[in-house]
PQR file with spaces between the fields and no chain letter, atoms N, CA, C, O and H, PARSE charges and radii, in Angstrom:
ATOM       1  N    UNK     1       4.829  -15.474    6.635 -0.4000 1.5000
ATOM       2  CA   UNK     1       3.972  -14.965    5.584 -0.0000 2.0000
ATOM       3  C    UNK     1       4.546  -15.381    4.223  0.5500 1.7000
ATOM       4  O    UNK     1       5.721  -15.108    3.978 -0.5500 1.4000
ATOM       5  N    UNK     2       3.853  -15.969    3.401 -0.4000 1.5000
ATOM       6  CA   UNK     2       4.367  -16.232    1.980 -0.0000 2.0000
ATOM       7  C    UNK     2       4.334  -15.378    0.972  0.5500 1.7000
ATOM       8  O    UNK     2       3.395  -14.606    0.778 -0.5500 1.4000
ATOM       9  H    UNK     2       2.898  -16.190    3.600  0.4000 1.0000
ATOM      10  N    UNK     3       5.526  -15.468    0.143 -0.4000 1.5000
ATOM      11  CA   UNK     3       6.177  -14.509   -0.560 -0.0000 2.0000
ATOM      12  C    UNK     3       4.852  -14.411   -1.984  0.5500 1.7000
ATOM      13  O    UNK     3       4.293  -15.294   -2.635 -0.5500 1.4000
ATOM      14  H    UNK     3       6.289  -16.095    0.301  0.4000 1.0000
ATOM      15  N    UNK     4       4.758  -12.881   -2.003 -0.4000 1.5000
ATOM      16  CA   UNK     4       3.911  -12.549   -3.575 -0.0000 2.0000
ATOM      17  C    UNK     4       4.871  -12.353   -4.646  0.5500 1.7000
ATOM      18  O    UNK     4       5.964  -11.871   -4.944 -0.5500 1.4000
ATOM      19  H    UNK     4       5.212  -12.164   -1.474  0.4000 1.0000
ATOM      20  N    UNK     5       3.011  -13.532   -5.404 -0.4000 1.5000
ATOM      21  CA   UNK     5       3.702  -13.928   -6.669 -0.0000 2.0000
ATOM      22  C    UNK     5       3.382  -13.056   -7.526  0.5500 1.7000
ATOM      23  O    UNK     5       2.505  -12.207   -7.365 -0.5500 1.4000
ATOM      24  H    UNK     5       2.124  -13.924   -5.162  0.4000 1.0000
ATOM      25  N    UNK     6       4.369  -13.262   -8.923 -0.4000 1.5000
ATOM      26  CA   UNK     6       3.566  -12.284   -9.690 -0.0000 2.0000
ATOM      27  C    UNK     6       2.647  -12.774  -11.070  0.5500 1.7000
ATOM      28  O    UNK     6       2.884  -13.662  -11.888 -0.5500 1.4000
ATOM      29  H    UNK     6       5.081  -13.951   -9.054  0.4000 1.0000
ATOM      30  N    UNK     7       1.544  -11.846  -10.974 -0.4000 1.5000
ATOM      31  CA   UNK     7       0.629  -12.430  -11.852 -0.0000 2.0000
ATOM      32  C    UNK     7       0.621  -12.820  -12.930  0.5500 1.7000
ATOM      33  O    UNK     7       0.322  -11.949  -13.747 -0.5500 1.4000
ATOM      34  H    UNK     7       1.351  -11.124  -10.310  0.4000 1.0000
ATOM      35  N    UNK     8       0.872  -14.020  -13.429 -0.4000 1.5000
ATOM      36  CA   UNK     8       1.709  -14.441  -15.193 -0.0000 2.0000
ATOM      37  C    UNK     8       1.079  -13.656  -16.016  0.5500 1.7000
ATOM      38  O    UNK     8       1.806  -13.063  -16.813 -0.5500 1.4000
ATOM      39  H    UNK     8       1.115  -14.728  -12.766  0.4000 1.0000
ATOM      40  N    UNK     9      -0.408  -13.397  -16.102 -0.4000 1.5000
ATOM      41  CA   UNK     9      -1.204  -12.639  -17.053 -0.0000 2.0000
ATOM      42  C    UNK     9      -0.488  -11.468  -17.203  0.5500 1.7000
ATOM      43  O    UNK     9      -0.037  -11.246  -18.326 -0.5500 1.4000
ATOM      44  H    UNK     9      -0.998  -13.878  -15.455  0.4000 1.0000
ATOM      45  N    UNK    10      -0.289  -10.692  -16.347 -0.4000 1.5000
ATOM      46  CA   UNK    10       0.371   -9.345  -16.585 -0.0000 2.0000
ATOM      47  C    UNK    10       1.404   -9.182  -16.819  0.5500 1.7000
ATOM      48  O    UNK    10       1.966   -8.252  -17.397 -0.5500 1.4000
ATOM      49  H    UNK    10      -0.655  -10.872  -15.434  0.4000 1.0000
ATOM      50  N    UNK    11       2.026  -10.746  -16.068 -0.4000 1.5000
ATOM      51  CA   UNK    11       3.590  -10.601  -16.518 -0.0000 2.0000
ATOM      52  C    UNK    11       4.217  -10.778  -18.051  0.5500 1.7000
ATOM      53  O    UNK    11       5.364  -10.580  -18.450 -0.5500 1.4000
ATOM      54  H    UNK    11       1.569  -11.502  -15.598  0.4000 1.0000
ATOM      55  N    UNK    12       3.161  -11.176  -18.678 -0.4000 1.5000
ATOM      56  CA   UNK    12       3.023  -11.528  -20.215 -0.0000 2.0000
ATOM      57  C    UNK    12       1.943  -10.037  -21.114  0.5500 1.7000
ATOM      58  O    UNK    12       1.552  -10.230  -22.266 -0.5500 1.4000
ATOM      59  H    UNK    12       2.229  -11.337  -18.354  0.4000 1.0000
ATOM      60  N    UNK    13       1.731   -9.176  -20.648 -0.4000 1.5000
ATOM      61  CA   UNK    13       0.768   -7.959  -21.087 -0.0000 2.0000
ATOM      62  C    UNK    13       2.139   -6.772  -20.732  0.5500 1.7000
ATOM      63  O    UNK    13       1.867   -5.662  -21.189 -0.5500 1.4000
ATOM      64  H    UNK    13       2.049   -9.019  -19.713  0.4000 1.0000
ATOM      65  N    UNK    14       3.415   -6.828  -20.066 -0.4000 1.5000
ATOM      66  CA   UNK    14       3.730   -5.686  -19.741 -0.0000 2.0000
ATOM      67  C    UNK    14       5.517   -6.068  -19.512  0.5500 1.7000
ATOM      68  O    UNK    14       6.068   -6.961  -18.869 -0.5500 1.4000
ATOM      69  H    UNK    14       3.636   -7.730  -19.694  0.4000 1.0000
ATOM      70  N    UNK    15       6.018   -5.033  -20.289 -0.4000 1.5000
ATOM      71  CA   UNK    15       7.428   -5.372  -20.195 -0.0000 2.0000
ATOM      72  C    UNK    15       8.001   -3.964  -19.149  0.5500 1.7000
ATOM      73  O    UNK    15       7.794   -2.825  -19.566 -0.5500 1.4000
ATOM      74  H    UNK    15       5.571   -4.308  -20.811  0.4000 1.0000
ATOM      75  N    UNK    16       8.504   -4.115  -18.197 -0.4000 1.5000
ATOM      76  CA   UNK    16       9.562   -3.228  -17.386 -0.0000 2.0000
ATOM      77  C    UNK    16      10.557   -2.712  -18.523  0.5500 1.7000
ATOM      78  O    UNK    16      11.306   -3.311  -19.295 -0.5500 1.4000
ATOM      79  H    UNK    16       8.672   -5.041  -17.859  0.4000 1.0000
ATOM      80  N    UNK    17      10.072   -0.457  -18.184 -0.4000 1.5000
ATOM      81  CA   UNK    17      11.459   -0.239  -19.051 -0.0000 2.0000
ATOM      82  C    UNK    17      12.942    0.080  -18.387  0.5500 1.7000
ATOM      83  O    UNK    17      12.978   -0.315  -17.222 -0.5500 1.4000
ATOM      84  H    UNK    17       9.463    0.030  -17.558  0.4000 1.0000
ATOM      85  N    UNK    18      13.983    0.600  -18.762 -0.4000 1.5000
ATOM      86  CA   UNK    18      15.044    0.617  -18.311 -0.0000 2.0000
ATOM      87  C    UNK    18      14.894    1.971  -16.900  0.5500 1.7000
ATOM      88  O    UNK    18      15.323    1.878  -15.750 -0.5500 1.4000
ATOM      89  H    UNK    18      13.954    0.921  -19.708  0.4000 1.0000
ATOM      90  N    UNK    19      14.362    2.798  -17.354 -0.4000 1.5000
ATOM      91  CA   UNK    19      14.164    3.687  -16.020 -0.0000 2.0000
ATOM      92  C    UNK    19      12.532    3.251  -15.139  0.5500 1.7000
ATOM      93  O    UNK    19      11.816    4.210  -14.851 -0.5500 1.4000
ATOM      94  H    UNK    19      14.014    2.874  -18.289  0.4000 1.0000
ATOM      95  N    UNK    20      12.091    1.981  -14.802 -0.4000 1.5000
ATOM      96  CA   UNK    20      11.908    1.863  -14.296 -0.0000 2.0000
ATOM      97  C    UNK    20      10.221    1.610  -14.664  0.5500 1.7000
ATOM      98  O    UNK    20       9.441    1.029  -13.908 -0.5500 1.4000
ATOM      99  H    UNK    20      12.672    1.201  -15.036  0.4000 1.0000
ATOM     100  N    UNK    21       9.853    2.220  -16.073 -0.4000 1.5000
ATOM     101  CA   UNK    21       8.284    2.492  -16.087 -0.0000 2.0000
ATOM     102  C    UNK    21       7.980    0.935  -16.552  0.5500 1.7000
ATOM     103  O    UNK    21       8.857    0.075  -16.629 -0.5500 1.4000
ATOM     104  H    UNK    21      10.486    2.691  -16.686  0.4000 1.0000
ATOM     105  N    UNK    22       6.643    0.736  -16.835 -0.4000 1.5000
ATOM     106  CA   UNK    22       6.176   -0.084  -17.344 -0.0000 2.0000
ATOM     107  C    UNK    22       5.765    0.531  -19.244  0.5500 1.7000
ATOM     108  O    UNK    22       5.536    1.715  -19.493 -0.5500 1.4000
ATOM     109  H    UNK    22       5.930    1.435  -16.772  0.4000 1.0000
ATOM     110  N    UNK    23       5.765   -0.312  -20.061 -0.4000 1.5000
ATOM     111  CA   UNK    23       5.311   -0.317  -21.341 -0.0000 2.0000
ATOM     112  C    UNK    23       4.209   -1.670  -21.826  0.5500 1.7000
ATOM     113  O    UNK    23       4.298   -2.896  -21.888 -0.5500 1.4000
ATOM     114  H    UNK    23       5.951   -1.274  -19.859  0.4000 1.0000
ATOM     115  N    UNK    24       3.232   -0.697  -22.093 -0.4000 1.5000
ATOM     116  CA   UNK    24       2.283   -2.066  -22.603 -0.0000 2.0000
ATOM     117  C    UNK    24       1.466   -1.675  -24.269  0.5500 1.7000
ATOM     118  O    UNK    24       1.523   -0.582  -24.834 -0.5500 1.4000
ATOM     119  H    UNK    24       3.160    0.299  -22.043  0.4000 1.0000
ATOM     120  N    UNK    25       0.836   -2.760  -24.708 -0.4000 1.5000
ATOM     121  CA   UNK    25       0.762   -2.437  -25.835 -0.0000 2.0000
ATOM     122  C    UNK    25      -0.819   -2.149  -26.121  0.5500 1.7000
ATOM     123  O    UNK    25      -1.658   -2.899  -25.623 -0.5500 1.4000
ATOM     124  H    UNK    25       0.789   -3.647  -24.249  0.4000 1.0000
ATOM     125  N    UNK    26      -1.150   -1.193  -26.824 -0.4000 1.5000
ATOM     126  CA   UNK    26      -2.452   -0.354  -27.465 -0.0000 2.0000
ATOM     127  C    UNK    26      -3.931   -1.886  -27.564  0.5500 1.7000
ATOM     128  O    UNK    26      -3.883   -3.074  -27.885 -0.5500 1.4000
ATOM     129  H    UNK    26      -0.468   -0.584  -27.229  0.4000 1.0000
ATOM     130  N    UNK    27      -4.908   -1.067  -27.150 -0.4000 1.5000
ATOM     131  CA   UNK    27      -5.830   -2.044  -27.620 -0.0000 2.0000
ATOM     132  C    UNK    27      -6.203   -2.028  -28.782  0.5500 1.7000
ATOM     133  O    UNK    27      -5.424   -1.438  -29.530 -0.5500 1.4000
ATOM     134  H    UNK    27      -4.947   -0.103  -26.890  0.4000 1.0000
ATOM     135  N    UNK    28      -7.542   -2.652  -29.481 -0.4000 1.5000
ATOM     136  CA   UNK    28      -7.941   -2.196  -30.767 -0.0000 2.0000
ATOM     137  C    UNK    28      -7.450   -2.736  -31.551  0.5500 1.7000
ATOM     138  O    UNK    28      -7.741   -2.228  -32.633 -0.5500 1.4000
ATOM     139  H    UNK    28      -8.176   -3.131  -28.873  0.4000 1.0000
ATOM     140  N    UNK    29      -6.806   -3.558  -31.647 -0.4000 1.5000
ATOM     141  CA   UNK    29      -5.525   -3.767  -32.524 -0.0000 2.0000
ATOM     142  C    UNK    29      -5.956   -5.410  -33.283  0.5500 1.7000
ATOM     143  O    UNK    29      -5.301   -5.661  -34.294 -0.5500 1.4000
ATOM     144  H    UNK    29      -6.569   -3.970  -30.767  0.4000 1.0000
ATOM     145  N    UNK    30      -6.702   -6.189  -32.969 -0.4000 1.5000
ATOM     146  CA   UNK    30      -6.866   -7.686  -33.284 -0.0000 2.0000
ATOM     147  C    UNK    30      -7.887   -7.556  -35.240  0.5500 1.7000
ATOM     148  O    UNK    30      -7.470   -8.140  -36.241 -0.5500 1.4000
ATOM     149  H    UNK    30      -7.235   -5.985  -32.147  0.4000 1.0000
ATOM     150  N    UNK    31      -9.123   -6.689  -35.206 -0.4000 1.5000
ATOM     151  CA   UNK    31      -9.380   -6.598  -36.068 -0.0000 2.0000
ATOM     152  C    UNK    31     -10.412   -5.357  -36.207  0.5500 1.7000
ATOM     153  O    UNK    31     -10.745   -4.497  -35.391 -0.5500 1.4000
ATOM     154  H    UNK    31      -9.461   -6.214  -34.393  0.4000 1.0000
ATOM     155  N    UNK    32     -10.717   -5.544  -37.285 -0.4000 1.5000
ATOM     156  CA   UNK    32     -11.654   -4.134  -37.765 -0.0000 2.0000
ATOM     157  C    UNK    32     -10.965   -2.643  -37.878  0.5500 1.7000
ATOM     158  O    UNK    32     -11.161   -1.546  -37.355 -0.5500 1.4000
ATOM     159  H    UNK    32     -10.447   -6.242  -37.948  0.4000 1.0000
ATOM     160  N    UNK    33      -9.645   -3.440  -39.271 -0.4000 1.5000
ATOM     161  CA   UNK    33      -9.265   -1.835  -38.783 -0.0000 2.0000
ATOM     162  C    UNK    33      -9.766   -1.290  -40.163  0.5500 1.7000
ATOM     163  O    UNK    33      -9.227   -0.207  -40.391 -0.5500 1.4000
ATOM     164  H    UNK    33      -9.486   -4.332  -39.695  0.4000 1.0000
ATOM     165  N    UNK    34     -10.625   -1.685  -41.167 -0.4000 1.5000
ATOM     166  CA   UNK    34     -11.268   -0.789  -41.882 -0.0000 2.0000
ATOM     167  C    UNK    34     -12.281    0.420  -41.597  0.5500 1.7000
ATOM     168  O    UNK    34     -12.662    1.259  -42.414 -0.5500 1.4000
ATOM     169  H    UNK    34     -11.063   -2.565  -40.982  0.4000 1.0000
ATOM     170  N    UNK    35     -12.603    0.317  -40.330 -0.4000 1.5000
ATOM     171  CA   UNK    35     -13.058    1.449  -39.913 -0.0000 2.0000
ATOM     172  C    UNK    35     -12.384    2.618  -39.426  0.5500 1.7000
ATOM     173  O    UNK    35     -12.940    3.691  -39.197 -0.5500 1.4000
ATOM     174  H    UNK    35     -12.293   -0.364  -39.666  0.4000 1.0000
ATOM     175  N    UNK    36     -11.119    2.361  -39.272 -0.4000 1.5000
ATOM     176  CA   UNK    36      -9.722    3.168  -38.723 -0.0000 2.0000
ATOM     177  C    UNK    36      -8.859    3.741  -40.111  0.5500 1.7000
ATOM     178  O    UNK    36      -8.735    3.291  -41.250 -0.5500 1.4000
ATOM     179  H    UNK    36     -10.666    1.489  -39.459  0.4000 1.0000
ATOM     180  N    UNK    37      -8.352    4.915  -39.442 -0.4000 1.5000
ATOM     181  CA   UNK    37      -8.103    5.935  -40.449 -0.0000 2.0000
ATOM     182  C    UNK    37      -6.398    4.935  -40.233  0.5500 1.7000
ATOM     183  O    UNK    37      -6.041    4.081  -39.422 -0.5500 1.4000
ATOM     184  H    UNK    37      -8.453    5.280  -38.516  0.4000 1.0000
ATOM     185  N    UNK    38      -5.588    5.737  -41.645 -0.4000 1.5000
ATOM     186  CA   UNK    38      -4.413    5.697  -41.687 -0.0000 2.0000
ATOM     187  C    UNK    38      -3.419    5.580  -40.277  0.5500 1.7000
ATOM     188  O    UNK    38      -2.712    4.751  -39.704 -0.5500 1.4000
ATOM     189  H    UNK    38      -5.878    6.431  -42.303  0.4000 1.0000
ATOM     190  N    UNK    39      -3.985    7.352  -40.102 -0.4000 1.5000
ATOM     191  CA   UNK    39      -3.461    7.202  -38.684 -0.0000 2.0000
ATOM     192  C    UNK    39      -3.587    6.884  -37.530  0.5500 1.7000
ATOM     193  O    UNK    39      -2.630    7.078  -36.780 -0.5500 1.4000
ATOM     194  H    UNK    39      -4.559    8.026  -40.568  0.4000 1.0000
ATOM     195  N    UNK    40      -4.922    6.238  -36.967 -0.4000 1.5000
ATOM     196  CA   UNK    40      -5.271    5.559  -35.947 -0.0000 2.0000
ATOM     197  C    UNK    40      -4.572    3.885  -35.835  0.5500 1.7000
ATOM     198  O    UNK    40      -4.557    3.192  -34.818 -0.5500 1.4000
ATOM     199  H    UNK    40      -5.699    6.081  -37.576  0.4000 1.0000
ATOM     200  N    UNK    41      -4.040    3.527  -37.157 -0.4000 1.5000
ATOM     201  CA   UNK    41      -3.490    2.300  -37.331 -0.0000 2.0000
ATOM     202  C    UNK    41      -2.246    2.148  -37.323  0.5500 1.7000
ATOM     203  O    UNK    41      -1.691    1.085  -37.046 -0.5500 1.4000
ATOM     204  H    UNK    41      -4.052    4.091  -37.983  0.4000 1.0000
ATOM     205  N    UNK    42      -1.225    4.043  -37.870 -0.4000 1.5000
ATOM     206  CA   UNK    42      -0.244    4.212  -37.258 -0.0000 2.0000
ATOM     207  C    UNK    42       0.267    4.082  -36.234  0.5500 1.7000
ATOM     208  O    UNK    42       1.385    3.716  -35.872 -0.5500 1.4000
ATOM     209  H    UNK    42      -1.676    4.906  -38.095  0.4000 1.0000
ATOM     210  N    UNK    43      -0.943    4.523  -35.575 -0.4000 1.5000
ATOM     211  CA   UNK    43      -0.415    4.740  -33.944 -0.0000 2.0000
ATOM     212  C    UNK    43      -1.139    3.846  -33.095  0.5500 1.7000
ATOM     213  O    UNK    43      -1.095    4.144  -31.901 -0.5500 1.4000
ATOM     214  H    UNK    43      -1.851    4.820  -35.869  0.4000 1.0000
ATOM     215  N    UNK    44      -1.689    2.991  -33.353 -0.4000 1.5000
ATOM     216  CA   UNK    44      -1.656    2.019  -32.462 -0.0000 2.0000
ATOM     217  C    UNK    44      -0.535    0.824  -32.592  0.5500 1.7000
ATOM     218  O    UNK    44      -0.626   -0.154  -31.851 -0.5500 1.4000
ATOM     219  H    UNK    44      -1.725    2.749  -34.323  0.4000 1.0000
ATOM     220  N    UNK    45       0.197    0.899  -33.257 -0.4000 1.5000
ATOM     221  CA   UNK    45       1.316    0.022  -33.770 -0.0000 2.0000
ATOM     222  C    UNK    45       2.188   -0.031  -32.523  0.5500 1.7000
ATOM     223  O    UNK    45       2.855   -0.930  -32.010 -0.5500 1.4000
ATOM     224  H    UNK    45       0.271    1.694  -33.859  0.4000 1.0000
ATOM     225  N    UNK    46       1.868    1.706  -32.100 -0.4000 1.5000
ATOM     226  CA   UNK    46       2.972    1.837  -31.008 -0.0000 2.0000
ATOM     227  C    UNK    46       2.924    1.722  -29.893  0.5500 1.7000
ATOM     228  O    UNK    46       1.915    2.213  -29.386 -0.5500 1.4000
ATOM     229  H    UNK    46       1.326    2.436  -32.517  0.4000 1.0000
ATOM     230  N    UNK    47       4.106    0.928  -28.764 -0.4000 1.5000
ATOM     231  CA   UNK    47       3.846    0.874  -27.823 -0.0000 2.0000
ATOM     232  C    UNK    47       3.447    2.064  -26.796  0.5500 1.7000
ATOM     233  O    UNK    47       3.805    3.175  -27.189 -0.5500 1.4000
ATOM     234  H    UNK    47       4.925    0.529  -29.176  0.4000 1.0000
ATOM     235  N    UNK    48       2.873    2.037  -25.740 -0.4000 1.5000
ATOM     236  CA   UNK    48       2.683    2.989  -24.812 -0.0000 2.0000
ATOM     237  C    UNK    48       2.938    2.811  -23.958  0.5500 1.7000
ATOM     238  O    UNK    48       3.373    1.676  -23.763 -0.5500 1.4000
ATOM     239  H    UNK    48       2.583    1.135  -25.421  0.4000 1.0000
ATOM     240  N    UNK    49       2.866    3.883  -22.639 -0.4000 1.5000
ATOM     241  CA   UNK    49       3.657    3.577  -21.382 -0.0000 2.0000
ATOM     242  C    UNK    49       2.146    3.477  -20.410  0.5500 1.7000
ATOM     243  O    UNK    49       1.135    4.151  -20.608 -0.5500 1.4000
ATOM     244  H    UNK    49       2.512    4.805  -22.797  0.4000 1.0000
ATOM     245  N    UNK    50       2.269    2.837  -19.748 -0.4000 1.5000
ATOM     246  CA   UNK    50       1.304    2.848  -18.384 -0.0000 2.0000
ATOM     247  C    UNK    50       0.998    3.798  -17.712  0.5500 1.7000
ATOM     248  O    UNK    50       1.824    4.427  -17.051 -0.5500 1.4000
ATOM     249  H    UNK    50       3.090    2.289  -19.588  0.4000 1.0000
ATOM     250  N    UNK    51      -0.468    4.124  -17.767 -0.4000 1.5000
ATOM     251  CA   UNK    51      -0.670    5.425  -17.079 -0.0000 2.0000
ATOM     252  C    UNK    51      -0.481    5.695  -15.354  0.5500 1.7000
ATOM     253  O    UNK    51      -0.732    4.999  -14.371 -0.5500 1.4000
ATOM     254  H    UNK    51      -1.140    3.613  -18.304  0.4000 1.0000
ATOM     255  N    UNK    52      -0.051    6.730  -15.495 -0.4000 1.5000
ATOM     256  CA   UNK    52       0.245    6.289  -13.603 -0.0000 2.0000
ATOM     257  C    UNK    52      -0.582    6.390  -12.752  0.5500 1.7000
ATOM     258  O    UNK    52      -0.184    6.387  -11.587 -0.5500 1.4000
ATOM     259  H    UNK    52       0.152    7.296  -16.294  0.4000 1.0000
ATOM     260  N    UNK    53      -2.047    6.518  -13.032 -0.4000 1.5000
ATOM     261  CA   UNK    53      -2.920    6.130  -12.037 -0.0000 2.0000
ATOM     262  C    UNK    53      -3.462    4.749  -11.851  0.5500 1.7000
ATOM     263  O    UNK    53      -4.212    4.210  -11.038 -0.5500 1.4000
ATOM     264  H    UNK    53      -2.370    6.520  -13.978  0.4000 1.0000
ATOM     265  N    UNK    54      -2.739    4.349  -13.008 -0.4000 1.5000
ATOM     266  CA   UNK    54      -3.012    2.146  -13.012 -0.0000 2.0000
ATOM     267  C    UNK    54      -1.575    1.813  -12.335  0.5500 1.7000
ATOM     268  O    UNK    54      -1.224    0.670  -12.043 -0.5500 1.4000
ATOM     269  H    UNK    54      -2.130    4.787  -13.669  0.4000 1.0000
ATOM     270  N    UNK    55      -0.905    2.816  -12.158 -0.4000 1.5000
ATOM     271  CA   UNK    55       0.747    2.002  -11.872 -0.0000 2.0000
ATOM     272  C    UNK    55       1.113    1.629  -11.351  0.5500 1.7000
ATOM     273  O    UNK    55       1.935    0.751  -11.616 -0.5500 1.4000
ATOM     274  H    UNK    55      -1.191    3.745  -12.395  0.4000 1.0000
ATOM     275  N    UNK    56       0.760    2.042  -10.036 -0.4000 1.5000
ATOM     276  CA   UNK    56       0.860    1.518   -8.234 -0.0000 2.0000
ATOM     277  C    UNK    56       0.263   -0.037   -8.470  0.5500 1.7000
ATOM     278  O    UNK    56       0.852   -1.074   -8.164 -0.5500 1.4000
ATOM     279  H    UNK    56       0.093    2.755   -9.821  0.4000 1.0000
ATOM     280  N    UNK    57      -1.253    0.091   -9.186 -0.4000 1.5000
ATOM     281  CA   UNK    57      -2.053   -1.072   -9.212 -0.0000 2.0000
ATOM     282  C    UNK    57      -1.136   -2.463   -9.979  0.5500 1.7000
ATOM     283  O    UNK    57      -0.904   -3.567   -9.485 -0.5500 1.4000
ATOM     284  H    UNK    57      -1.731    0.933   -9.435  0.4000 1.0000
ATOM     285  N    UNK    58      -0.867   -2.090  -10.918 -0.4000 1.5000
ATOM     286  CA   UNK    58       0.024   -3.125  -11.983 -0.0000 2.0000
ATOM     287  C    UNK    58       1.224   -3.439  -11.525  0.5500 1.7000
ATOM     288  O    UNK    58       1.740   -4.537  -11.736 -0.5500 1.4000
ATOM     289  H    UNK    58      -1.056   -1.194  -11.320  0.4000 1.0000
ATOM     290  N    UNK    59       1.844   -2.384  -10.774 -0.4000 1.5000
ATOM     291  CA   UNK    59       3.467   -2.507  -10.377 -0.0000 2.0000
ATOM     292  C    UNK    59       3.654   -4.311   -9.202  0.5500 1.7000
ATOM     293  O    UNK    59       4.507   -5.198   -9.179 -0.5500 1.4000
ATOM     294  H    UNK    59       1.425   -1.492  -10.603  0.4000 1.0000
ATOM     295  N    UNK    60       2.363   -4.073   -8.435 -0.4000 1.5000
ATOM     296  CA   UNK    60       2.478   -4.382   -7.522 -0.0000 2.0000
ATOM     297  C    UNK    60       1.808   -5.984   -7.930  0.5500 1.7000
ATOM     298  O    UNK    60       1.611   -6.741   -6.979 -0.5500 1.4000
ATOM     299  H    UNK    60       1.670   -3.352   -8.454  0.4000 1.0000
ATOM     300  N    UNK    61       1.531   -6.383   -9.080 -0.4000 1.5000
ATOM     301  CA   UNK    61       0.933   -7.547  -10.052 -0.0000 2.0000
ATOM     302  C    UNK    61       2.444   -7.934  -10.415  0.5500 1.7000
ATOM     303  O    UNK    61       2.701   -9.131  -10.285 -0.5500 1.4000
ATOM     304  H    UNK    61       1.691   -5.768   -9.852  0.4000 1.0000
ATOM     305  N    UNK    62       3.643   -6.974  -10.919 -0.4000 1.5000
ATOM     306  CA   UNK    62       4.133   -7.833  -11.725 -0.0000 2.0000
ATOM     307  C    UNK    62       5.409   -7.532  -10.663  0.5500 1.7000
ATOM     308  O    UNK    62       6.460   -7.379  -11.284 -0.5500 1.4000
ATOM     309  H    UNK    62       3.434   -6.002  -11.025  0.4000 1.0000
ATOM     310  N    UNK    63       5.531   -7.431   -9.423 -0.4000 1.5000
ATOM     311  CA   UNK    63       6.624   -6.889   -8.374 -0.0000 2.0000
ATOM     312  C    UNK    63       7.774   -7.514   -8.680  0.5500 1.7000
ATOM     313  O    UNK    63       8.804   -6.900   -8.960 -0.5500 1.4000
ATOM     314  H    UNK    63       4.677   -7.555   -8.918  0.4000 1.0000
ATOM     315  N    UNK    64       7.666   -8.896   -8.644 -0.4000 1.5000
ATOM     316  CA   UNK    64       8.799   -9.681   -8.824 -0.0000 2.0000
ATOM     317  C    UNK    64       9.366   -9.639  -10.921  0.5500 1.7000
ATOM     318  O    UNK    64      10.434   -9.987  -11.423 -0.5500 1.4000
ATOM     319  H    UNK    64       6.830   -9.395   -8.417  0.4000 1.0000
ATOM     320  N    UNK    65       8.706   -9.343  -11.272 -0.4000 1.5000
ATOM     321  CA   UNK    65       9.473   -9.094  -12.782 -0.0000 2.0000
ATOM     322  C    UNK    65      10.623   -8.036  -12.896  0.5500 1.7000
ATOM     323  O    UNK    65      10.821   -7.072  -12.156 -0.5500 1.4000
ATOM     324  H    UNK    65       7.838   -9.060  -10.864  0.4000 1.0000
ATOM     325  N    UNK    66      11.235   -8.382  -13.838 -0.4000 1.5000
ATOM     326  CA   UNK    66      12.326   -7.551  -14.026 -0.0000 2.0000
ATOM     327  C    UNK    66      12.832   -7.007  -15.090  0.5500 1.7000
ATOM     328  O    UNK    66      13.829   -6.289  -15.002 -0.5500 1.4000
ATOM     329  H    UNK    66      11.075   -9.166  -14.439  0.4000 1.0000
């Protein structure tokens, strides 16, 4: 059986953190942020962690990353 690969797309959308989670970054973010308040532009700046009902799904996309 041949070994799974992992999916470059995701492997480039999602960095592995040190205990183990995934971190990926906010959508929304390319343009139109004059319609966005102060703080909606604050906080999409910031990274977020992967929700864990996508996690099983994604984990298993980027298995071989590290």
């Amino acid at each position: 059986m041949p070994k799974q690969k992992t999916h470059r797309a995701s492997a480039k959308r999602f960095k592995r953190t040190g205990s183990g989670g995934l971190k990926r970054f906010r959508a929304f973010t390319s343009h139109r942020f004059h319609g966005k308040t102060k703080k909606q532009r604050r906080h999409l700046r910031k990274a977020s962690m992967v929700h864990s009902g996508d996690f099983k799904r994604i984990k298993s996309m980027v298995s071989q990353m590290r």
